[in-house]
N, CA and C atoms as an extended XYZ file, in Angstrom:
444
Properties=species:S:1:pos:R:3:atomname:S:1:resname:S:1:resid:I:1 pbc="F F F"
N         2.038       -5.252       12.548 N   UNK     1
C         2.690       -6.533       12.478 CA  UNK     1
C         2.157       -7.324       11.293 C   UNK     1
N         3.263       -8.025       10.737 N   UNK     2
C         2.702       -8.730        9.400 CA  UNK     2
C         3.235      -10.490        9.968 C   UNK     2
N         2.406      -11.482        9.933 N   UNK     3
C         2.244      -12.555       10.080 CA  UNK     3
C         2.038      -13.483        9.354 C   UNK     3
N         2.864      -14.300        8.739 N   UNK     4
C         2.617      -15.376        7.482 CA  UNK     4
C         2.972      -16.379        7.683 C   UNK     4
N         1.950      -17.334        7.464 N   UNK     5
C         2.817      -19.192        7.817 CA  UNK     5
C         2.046      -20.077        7.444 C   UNK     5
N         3.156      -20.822        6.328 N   UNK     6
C         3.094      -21.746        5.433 CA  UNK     6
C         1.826      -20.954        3.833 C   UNK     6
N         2.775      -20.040        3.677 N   UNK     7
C         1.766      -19.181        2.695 CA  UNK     7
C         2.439      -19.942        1.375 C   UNK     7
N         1.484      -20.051        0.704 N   UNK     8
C         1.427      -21.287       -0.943 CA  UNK     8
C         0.865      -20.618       -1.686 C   UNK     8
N         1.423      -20.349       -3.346 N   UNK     9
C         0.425      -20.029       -3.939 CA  UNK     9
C         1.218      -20.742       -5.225 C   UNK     9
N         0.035      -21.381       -6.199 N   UNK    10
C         0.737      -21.878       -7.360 CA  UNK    10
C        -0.184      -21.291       -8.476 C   UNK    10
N        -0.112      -21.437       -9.741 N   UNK    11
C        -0.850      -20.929      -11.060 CA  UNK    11
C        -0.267      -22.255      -12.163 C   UNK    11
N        -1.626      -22.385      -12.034 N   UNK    12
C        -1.379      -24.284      -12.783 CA  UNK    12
C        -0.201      -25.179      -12.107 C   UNK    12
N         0.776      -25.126      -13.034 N   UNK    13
C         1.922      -26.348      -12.696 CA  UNK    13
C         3.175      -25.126      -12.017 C   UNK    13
N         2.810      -23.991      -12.185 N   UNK    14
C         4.088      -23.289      -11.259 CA  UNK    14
C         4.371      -23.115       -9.655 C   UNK    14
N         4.622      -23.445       -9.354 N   UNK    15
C         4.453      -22.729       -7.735 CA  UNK    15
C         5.310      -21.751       -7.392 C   UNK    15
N         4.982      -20.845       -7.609 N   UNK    16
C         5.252      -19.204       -7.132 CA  UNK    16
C         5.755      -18.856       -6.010 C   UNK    16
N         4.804      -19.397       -4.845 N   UNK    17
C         5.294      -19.577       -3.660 CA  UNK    17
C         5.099      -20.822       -2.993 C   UNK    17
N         5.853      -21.345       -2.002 N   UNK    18
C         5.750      -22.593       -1.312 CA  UNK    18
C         5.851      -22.289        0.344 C   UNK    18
N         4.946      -22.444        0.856 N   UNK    19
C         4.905      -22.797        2.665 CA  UNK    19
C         5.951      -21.746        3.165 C   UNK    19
N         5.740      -20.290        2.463 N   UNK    20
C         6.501      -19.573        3.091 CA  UNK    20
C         6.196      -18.465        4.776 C   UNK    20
N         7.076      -18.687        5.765 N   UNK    21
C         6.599      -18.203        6.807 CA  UNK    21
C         7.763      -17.174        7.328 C   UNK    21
N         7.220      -15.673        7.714 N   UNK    22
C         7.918      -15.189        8.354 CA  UNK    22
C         6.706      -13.903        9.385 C   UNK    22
N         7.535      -13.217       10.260 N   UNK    23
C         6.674      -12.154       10.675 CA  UNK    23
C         7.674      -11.049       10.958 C   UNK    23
N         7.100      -10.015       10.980 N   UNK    24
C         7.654       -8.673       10.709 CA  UNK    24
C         6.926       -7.957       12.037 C   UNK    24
N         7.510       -7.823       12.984 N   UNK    25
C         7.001       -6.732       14.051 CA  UNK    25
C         6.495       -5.361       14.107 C   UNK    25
N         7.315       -4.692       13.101 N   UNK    26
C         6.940       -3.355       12.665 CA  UNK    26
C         7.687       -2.756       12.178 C   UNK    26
N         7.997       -1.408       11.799 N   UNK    27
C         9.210       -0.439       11.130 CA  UNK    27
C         9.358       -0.896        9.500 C   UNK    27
N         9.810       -0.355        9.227 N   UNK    28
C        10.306       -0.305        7.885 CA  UNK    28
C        11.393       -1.579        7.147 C   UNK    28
N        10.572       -2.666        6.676 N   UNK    29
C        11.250       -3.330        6.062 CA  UNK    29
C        11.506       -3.837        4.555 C   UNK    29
N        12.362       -4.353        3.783 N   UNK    30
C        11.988       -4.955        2.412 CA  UNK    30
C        12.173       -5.989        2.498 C   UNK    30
N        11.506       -6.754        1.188 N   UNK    31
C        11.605       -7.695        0.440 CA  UNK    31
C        12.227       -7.548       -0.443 C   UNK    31
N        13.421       -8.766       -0.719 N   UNK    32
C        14.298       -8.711       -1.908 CA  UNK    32
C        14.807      -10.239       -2.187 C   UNK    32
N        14.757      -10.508       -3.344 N   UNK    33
C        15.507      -11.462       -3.996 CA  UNK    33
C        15.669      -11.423       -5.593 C   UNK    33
N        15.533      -12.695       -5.854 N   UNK    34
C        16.229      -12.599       -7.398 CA  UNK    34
C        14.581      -12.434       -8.249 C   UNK    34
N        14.949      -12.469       -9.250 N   UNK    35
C        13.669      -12.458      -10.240 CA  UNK    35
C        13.093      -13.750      -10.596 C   UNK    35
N        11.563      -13.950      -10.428 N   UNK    36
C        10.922      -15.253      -10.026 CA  UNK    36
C        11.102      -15.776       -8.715 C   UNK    36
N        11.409      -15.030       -7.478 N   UNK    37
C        11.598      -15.537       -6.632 CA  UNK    37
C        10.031      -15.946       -5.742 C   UNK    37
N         8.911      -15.043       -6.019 N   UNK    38
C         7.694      -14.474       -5.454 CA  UNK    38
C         7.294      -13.144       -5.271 C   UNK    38
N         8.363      -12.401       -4.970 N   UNK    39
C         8.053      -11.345       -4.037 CA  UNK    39
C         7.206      -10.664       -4.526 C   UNK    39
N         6.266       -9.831       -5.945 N   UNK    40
C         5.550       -9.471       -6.464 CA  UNK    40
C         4.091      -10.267       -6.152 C   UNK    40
N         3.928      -11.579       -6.091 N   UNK    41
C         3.194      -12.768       -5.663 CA  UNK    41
C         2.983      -11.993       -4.328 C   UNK    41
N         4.019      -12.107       -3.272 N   UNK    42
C         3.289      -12.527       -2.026 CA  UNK    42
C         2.898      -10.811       -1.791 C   UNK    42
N         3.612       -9.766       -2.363 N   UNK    43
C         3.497       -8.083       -1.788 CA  UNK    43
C         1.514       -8.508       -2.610 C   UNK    43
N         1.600       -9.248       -3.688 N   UNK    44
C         0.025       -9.391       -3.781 CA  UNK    44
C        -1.098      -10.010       -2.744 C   UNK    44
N        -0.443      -10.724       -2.574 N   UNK    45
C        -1.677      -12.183       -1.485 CA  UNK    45
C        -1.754      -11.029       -0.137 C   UNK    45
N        -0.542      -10.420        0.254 N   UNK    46
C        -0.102       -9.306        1.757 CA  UNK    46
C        -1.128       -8.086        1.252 C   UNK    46
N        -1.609       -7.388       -0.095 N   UNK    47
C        -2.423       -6.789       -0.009 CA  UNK    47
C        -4.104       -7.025       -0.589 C   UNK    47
N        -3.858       -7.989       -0.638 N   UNK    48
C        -5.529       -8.794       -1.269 CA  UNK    48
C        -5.721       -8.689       -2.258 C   UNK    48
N        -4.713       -8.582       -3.573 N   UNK    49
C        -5.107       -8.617       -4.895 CA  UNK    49
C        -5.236      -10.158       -5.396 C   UNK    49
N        -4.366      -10.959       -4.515 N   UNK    50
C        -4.707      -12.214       -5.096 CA  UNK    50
C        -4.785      -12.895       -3.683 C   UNK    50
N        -5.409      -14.177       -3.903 N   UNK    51
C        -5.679      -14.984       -2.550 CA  UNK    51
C        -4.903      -16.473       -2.655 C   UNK    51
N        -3.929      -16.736       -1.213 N   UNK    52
C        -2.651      -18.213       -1.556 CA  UNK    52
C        -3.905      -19.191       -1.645 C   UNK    52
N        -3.384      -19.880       -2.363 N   UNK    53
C        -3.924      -21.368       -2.258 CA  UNK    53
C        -4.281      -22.023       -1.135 C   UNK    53
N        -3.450      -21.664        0.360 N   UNK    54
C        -2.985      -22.414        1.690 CA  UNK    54
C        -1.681      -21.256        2.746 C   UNK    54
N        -1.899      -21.593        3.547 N   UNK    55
C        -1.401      -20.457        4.973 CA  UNK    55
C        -2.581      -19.599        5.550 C   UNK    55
N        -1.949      -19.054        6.353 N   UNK    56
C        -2.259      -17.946        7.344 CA  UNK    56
C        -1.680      -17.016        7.228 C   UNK    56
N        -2.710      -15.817        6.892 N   UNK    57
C        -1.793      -14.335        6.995 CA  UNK    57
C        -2.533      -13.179        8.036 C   UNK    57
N        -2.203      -12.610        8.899 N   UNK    58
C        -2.261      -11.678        9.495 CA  UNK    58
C        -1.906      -10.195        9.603 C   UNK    58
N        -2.273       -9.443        9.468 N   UNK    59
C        -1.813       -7.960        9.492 CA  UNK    59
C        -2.452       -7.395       10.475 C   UNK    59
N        -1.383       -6.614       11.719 N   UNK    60
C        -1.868       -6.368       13.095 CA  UNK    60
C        -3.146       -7.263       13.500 C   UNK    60
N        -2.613       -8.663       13.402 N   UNK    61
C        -3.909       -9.339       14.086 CA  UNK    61
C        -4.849       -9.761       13.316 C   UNK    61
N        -5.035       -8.985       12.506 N   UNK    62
C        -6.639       -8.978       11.497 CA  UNK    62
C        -6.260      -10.398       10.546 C   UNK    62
N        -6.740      -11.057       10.445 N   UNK    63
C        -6.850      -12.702        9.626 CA  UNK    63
C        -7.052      -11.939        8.257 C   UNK    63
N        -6.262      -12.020        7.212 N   UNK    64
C        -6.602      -11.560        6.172 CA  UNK    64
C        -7.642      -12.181        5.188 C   UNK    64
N        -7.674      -13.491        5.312 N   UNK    65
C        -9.215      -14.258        4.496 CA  UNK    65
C       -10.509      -13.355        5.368 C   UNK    65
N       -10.583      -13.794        6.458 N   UNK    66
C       -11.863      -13.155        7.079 CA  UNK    66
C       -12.127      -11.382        7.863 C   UNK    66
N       -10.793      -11.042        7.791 N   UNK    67
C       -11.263       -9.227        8.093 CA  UNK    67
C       -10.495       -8.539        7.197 C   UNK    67
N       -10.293       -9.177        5.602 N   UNK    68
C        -9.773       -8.400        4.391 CA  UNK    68
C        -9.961       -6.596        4.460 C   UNK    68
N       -11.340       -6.112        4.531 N   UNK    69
C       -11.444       -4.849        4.642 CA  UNK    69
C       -11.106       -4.237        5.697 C   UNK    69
N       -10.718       -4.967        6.413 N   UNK    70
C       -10.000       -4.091        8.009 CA  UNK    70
C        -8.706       -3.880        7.957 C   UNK    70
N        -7.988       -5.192        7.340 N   UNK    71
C        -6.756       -4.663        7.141 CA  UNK    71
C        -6.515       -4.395        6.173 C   UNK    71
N        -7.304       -4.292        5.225 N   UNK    72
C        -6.788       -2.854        3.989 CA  UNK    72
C        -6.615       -1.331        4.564 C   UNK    72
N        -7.908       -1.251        5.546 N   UNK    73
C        -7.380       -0.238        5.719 CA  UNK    73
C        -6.322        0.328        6.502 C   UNK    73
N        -6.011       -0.373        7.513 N   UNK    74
C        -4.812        0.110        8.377 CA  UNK    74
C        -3.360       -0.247        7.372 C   UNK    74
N        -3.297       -0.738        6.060 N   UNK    75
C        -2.054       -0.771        5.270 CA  UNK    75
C        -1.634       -0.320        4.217 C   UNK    75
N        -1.147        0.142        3.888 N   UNK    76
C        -0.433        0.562        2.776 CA  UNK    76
C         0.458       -0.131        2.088 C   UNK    76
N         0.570        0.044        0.395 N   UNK    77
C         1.583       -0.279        0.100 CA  UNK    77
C         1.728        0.543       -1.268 C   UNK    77
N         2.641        0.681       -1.931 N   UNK    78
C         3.503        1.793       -2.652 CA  UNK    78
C         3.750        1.029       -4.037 C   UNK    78
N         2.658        0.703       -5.254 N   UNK    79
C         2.955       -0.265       -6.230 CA  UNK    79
C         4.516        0.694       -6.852 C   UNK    79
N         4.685        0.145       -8.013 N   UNK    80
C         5.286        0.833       -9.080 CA  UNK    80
C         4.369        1.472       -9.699 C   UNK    80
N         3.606        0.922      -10.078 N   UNK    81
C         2.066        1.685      -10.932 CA  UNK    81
C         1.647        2.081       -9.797 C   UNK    81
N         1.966        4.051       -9.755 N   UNK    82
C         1.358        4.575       -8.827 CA  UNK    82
C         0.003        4.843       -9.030 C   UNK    82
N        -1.096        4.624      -10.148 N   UNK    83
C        -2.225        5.076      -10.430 CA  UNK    83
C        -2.481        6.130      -10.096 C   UNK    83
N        -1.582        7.423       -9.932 N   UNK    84
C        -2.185        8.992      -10.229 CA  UNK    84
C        -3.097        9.162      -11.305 C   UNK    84
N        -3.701       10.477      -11.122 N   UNK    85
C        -4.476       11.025      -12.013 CA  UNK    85
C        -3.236       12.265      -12.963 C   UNK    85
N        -3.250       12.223      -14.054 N   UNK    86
C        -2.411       13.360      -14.486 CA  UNK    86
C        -2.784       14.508      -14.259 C   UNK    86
N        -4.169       14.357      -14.522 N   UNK    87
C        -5.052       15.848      -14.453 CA  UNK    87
C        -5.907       16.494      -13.116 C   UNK    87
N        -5.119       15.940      -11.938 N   UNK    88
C        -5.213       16.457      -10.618 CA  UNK    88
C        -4.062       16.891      -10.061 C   UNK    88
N        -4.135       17.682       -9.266 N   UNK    89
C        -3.084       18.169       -8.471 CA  UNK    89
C        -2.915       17.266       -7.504 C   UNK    89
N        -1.895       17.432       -6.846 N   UNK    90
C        -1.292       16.871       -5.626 CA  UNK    90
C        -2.263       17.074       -4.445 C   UNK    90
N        -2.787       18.142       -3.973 N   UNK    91
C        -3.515       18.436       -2.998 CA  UNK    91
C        -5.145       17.539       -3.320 C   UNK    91
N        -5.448       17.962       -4.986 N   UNK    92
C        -6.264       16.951       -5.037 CA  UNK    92
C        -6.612       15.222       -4.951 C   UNK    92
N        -5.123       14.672       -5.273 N   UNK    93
C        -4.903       13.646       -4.703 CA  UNK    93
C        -5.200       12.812       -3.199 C   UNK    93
N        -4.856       14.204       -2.500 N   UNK    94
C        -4.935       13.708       -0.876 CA  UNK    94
C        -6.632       14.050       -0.643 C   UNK    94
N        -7.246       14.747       -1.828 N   UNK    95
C        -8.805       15.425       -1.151 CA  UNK    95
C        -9.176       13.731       -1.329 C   UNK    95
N        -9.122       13.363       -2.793 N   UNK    96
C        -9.868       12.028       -2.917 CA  UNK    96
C        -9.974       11.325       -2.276 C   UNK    96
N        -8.593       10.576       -1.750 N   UNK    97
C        -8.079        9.605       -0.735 CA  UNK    97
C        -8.912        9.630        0.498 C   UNK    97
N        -9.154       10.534        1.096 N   UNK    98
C        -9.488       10.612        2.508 CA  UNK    98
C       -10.340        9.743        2.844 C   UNK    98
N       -11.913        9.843        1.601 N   UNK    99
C       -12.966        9.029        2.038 CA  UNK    99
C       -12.462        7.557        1.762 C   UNK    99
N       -11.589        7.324        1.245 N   UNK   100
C       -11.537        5.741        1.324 CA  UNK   100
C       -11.192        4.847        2.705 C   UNK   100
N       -10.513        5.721        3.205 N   UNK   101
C       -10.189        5.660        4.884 CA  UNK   101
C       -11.269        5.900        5.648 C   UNK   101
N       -12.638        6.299        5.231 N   UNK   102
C       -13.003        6.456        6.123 CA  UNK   102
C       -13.476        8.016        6.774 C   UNK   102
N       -12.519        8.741        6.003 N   UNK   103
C       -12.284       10.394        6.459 CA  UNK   103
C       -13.006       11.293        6.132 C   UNK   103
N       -14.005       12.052        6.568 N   UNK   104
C       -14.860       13.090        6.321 CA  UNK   104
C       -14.133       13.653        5.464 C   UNK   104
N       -14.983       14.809        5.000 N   UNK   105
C       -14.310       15.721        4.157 CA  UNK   105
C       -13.208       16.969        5.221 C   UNK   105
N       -13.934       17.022        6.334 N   UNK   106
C       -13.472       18.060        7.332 CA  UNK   106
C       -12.075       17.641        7.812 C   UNK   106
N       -12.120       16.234        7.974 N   UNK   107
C       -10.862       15.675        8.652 CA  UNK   107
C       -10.082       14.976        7.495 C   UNK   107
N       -10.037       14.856        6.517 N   UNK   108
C        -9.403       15.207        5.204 CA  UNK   108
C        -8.500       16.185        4.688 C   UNK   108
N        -9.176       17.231        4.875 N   UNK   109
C        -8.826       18.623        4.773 CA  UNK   109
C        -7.637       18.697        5.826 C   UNK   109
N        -8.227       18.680        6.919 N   UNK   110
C        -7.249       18.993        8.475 CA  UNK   110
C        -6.229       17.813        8.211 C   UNK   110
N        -6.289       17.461        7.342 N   UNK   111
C        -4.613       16.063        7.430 CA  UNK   111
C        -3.600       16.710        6.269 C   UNK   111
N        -4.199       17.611        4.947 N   UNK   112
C        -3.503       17.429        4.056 CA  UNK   112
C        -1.742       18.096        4.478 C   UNK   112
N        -2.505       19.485        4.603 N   UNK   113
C        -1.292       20.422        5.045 CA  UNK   113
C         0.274       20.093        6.053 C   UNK   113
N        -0.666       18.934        6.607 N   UNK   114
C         0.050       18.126        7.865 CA  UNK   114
C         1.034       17.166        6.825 C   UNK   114
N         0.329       16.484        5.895 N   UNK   115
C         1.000       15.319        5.131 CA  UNK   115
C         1.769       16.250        3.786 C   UNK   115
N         1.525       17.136        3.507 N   UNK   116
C         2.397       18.255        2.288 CA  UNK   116
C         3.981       18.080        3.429 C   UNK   116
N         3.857       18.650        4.662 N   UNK   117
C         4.514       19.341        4.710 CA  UNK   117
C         5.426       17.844        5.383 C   UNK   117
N         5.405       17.347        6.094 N   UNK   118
C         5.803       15.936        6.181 CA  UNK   118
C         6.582       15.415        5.160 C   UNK   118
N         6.047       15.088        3.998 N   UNK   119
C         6.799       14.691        2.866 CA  UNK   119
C         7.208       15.722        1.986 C   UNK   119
N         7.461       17.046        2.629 N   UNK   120
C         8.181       18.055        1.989 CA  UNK   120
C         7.823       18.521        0.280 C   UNK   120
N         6.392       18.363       -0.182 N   UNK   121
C         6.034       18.303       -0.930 CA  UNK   121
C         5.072       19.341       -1.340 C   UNK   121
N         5.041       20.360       -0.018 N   UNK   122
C         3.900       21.434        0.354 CA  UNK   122
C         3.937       22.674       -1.594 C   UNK   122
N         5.316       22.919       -1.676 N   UNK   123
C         4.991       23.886       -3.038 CA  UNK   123
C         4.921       23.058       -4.327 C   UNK   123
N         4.774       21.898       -4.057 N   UNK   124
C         3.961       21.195       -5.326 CA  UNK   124
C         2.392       20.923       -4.767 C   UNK   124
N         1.705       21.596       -3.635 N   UNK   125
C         0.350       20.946       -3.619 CA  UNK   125
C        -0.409       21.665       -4.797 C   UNK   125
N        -0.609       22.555       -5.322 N   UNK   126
C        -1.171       22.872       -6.921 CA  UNK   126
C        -0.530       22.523       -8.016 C   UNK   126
N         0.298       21.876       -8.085 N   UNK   127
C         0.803       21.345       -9.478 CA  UNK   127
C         0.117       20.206       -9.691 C   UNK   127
N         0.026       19.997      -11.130 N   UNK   128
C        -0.465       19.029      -11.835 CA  UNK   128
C         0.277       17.734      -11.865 C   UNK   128
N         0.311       16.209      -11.445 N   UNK   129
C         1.164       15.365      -11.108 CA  UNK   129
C         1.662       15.241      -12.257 C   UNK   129
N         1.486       15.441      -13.586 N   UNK   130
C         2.035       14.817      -14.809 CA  UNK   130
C         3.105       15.892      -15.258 C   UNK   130
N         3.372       17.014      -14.393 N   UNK   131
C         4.003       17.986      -14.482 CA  UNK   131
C         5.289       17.599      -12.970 C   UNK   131
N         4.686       16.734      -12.449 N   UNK   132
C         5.603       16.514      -10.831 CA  UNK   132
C         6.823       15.873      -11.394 C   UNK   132
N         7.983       15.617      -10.842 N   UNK   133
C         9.082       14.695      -10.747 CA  UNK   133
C         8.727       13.354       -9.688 C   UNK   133
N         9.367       12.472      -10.549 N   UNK   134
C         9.064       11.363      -10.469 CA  UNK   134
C         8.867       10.958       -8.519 C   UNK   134
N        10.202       11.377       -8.053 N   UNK   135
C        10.257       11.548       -6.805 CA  UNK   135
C         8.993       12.092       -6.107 C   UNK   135
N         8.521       13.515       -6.755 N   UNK   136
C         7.069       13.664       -6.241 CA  UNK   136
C         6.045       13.481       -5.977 C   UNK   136
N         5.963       12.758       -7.037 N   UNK   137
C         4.714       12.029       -7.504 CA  UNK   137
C         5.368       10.693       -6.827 C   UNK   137
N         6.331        9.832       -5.792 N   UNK   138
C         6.297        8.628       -5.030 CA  UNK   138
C         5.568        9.224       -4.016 C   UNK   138
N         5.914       10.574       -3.683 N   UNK   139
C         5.768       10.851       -2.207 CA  UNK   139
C         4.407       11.280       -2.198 C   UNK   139
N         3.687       11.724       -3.364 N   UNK   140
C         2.058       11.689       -3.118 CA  UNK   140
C         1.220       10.395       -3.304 C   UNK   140
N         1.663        9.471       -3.874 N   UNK   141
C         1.507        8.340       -3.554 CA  UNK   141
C         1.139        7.671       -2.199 C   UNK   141
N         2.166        8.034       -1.643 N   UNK   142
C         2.530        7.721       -0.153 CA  UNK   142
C         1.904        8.407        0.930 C   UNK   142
N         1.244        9.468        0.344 N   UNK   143
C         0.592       10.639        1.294 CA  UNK   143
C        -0.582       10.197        1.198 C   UNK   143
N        -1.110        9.123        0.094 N   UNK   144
C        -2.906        8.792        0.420 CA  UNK   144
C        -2.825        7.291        0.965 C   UNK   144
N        -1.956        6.692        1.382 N   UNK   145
C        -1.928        5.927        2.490 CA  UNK   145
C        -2.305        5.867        3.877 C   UNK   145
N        -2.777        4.656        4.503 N   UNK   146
C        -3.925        4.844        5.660 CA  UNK   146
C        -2.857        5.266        6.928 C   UNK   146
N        -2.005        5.480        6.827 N   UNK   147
C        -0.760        6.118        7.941 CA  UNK   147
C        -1.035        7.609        7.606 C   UNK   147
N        -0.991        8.401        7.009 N   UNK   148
C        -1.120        9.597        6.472 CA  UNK   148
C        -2.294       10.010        7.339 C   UNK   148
């Protein structure tokens, strides 16, 4: 669950966002509007790259000013700048990821094959991402996310 109310954020004389409130129960949703609307702003403040000026934000519960590292980890999100490595494979992608979650190396391992084959991505796990299609390289992206 994502929880926001009266979320503000300005940069000098702009205000970016204003006292915006909504909540999201769960499943799969977007954000969309026009250009300059926020939405780049708030998908920031929703993953802790930047902090609002004023509001309350919640993710499953967790107060995002005061349990920031808790709900990083239970969230994901999917930039445009996927920050791959060119010069790793796909499978190596998911080895890295694991410990940031938290994940042994053992139970790392025991997830990848599970998450290849999930995002249908299993005969690219030895390819080199800078060699992947674009599509591929979203979906390994998406595979070192704390849902994965």
């Amino acid at each position: 669950m994502i929880y926001c109310h009266d979320v503000t954020k300005r940069f000098g004389e702009c205000v970016a966002l204003e006292n915006v409130s909504f909540e999201v129960a769960g499943g799969i949703c977007a954000l969309i509007g026009p250009n300059g609307a926020g939405k780049s702003t708030l998908l920031k403040i929703l993953t802790g790259q930047l902090r609002p000026d004023n509001g309350d934000i919640r993710i499953a519960g967790l107060r995002l000013g005061e349990d920031a590292l808790e709900a990083k980890r239970i969230m994901g999100a999917l930039p445009e700048d996927l920050g791959l490595f060119n010069h790793l494979t796909v499978k190596e992608h998911l080895e890295l990821t694991g410990p940031v979650y938290g994940l042994s190396k053992k139970q790392t391992h025991a997830r990848i094959e599970p998450i290849l084959r999930l995002l249908g991505i299993g005969d690219a796990r030895n390819t080199f991402v800078e060699k992947c299609s674009h599509g591929t390289r979203k979906k390994d992206g998406t595979g070192r996310g704390p849902a994965a």
